[in-house]
N, C-alpha and C positions, 0 to 999 in steps of 0.2 A: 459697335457692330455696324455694318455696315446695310444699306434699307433694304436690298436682296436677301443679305442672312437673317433679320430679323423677319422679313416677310416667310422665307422657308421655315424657320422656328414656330413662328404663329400658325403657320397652315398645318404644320406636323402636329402640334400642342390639338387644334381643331379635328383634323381626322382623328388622332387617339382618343379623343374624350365622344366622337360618335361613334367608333369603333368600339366602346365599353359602354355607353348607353344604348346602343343597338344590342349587342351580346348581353345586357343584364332585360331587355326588351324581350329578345328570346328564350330565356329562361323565365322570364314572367310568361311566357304565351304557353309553356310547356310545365310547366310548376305539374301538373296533372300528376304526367310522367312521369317524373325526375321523381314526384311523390311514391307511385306505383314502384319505382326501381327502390328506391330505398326499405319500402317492406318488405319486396321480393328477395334484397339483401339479408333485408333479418330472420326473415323465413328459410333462408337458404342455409345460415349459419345456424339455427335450429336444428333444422332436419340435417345435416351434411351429417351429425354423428349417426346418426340410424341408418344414413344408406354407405357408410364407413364399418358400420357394424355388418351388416347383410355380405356386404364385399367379402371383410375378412371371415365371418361366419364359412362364407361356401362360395367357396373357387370357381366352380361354374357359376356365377351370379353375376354377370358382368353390370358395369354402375348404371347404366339405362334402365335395366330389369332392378334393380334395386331401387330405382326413384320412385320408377311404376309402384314397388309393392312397399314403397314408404309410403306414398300417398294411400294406395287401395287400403293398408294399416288403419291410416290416420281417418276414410271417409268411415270406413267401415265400424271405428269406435263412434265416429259421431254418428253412426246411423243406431246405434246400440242404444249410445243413449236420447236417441230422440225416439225410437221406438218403446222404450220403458218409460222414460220422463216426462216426455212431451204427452200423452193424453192426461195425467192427471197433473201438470203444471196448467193445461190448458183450462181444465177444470177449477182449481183453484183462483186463476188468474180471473176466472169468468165472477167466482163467488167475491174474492177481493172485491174487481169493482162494482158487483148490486151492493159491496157493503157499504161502499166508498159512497155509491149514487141515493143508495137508501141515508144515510149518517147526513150528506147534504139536503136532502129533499124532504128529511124530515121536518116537522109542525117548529116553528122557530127557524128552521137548517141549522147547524152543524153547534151555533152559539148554544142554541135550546140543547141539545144532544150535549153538550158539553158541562152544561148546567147541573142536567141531570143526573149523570154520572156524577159528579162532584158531590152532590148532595147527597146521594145515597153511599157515599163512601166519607162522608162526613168533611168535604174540603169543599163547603159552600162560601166561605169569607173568604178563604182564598182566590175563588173562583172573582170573586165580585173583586175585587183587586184588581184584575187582569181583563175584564169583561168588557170595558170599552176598550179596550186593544184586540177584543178579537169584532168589536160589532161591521166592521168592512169585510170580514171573512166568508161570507156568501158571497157578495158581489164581486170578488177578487177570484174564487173556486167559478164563478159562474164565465167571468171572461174567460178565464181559461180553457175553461172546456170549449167556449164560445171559437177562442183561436183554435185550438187543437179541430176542429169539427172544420174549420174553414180552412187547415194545413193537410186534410186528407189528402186532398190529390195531388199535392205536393209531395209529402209524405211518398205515395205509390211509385213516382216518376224517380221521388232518390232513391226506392228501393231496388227498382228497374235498373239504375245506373252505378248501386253496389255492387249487384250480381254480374253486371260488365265489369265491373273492376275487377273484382274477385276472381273471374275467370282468366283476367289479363296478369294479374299478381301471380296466380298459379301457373299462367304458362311461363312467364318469366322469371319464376322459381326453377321449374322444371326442366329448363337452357340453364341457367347459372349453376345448377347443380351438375347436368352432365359435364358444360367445360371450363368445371372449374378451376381443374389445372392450369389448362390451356388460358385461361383469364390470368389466371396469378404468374405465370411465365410471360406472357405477354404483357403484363403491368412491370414485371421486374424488370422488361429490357430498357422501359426508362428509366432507371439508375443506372449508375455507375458501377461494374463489377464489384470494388471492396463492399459496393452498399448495400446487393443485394441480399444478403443472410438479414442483414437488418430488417429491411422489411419487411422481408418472408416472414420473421419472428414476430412484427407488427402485427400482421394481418392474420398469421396464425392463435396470437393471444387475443387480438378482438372479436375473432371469429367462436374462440372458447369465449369469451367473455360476456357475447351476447346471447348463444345458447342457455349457457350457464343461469345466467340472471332470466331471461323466459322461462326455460324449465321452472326455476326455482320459485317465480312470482306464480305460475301456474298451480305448484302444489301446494304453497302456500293458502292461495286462495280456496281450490279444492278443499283445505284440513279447516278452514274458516267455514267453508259452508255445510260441510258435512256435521261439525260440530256444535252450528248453530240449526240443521235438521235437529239433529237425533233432541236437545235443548227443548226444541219446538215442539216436539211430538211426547215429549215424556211431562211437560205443562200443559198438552192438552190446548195449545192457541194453534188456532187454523191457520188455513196455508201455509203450513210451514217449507211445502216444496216451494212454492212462489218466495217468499222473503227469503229461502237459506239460498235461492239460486238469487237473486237480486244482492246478497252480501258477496257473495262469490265472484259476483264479474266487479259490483264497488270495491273490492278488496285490491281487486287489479291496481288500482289508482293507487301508489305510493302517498302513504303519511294523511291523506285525508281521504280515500277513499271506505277503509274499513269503519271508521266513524260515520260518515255516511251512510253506511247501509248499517249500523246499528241506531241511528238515529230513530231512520225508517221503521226496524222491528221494533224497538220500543214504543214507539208513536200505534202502531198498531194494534201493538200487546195493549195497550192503555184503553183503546176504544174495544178492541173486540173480547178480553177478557180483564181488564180492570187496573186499577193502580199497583194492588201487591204483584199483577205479575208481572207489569212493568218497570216496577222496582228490582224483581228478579234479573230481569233480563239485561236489566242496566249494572247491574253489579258484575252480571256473566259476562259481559263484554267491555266493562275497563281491568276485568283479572283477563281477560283473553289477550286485549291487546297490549299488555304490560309482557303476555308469556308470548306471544306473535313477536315483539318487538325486541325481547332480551333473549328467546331462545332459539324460534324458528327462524327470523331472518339471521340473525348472525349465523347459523349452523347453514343454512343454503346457501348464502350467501358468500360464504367466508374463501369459497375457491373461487366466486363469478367476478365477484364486484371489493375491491381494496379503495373506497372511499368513507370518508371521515360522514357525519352527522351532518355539518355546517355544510360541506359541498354536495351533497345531497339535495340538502333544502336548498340552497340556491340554485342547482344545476334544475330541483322541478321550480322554480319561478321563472327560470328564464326558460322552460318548456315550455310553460303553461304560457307565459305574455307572448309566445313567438306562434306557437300552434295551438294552442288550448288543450282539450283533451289530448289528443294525439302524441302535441309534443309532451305532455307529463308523462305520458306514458315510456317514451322513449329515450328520455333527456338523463336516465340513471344509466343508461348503458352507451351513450354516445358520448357521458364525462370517463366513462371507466376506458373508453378506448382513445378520449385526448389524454388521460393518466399514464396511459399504457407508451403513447406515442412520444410523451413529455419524457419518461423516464428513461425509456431505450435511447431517446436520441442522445439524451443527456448523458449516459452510463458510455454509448460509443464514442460521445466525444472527448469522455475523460480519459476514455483505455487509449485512443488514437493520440492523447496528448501526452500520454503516461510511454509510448512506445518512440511517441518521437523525439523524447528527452532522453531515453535509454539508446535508442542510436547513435544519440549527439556525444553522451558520454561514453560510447564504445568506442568511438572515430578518433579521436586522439589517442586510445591504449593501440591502437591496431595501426598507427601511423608511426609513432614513437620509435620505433627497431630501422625505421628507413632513417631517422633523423641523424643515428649513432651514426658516428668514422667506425669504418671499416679497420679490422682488429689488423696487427701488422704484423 
């Protein structure tokens, strides 16, 4: 090569590579956004059947007036149940922690309390087994609080910039939903004519697909909590609206969130009403989530989401190591739509291989009559 083309190579190789660390610079600077757009996506793809529903219900309802009254819907159950739940969740919430703060602060702190109970339910040797594994357990309960009390004002300031978010998520719910059309026609015009039925089909089964699985983890968790309420109140262990709402949003969390928040009501059933009814409770929630896992997800699940066990759990590890919570939360429904993505493109390239070999052998029967001499 000669020392001018090899310098023009080097300088182009140069600008391309600031060209793509500049452009991945600016998506680091905006990751916010891009984050905001992405729920507003799946939020849009939730709601889109209920303001599809209002549409077709009633002809005068045009889809503006149908966003509005999706949303006024959706405030108006949260104002229901924050108007019935919310004062005696608040109340509970209050007696949990005097019980939390009294079980630490008690004569000993929490070792001594833990003793006690043991002894008086006859699991004193046991207890002494385990007893120097809990003797740091005050000093560890007491940093914490110690952080959590010096993260207040932190705390306020991320709450301050949720409710910005939140506000920004729902407006750019409430554009993506108006043109939505108009977004997906305008996305189609980059492909190429044969391609667009494809993608339209794409983005129409991702679109069920992400619905589908929210709806379904939602009432999933709903029938988790409801049935570790009524549980609660028919054993007579307090707070059972705090711990069955605290199982209900843990529930959310695919494959380890439900154990989590049965950890919790058992840990508590053990201090606030004793061993046998934390043995109860532990037995209520490995038949639960035996019947959660073999009956309710597959039966919600079986139109949302068409993934195997093993791609599951690795689609939440590679959620969880990339975004932590957030992405476990999302990482089942962003494999069902590379599933979705893999299969369609796969399926058109077989039909477009399968049509261009049926052309090639129509082309010789259809040439064949020109080849004949002419009859005499």
């Amino acid at each position: 090569m000669a020392p001018s083309q090899v310098m023009r190579t080097v300088a182009v190789a140069l600008l391309t590579a600031a060209v793509v660390l500049g452009g991945l610079l600016l998506l680091w600077q905006i990751r916010s956004v891009i984050g905001w757009v992405a729920i507003a996506l799946f939020l849009a793809a939730v709601l889109n059947p209920a303001v599809k529903w209002l549409e077709r219900r009633h002809r005068m309802v045009k889809r503006s007036l149908a966003i509005v009254l999706t949303y006024l819907g959706v405030v108006l159950a949260l104002v229901l149940i924050v108007g019935v739940f919310v004062p005696v969740l608040i109340d509970e919430i209050r007696n949990l922690i005097d019980f939390i703060v009294g079980v630490v602060q008690s004569p000993g702190g929490p070792t001594a309390y833990l003793e006690a109970t043991a002894d008086q339910y006859g699991l004193g040797g046991l207890f002494d087994r385990i007893k120097g594994q809990l003797s740091d357990l005050p000093s560890e309960l007491g940093e914490l609080a110690k952080s959590f009390l010096l993260s207040a004002g932190q705390i306020a300031v991320s709450a301050a910039g949720v409710l910005v978010s939140l506000v920004t998520i729902l407006t750019l719910t409430f554009f993506l939903l108006l043109g939505r059309e108009r977004l997906i026609d305008g996305g189609l015009r980059l492909f190429p004519e044969p391609r667009r039925p494809l993608v339209r089909s794409i983005v129409e089964q991702s679109a069920g697909a992400v619905s589908g699985y929210v709806s379904g983890n939602l009432a999933i968790s709903f029938v988790a909590g409801v049935t570790t309420f009524i549980l609660l109140v028919v054993l007579g262990i307090p707070y059972p609206a705090a711990l069955a709402l605290l199982v209900a949003v843990l529930d959310l969390i695919p494959m380890v969130g439900a154990t989590l928040g049965a950890a919790v009501v058992v840990i508590v059933g053990f201090f606030a009403a004793g061993p046998l009814y934390a043995g109860i409770l532990l037995v209520f929630f490995l038949i639960y989530q035996q019947f959660e896992g073999s009956v309710l997800q597959p039966i919600v699940y079986s139109r949302a989401v068409h993934l195997d066990a093993l791609t599951i759990f690795v689609a939440l590890l590679v959620g969880g190591a990339l975004l932590g919570l957030p992405g476990a939360l999302v990482a089942i429904p962003i494999a069902e739509i590379i599933r979705i993505v893999v299969t369609d493109v796969l399926a058109y390239r077989r039909s477009r291989r399968g049509e261009e070999e049926e052309e090639e052998e129509e082309e010789p029967a259809v040439s064949s009559p020109s080849l004949q001499p002419p009859p005499t």
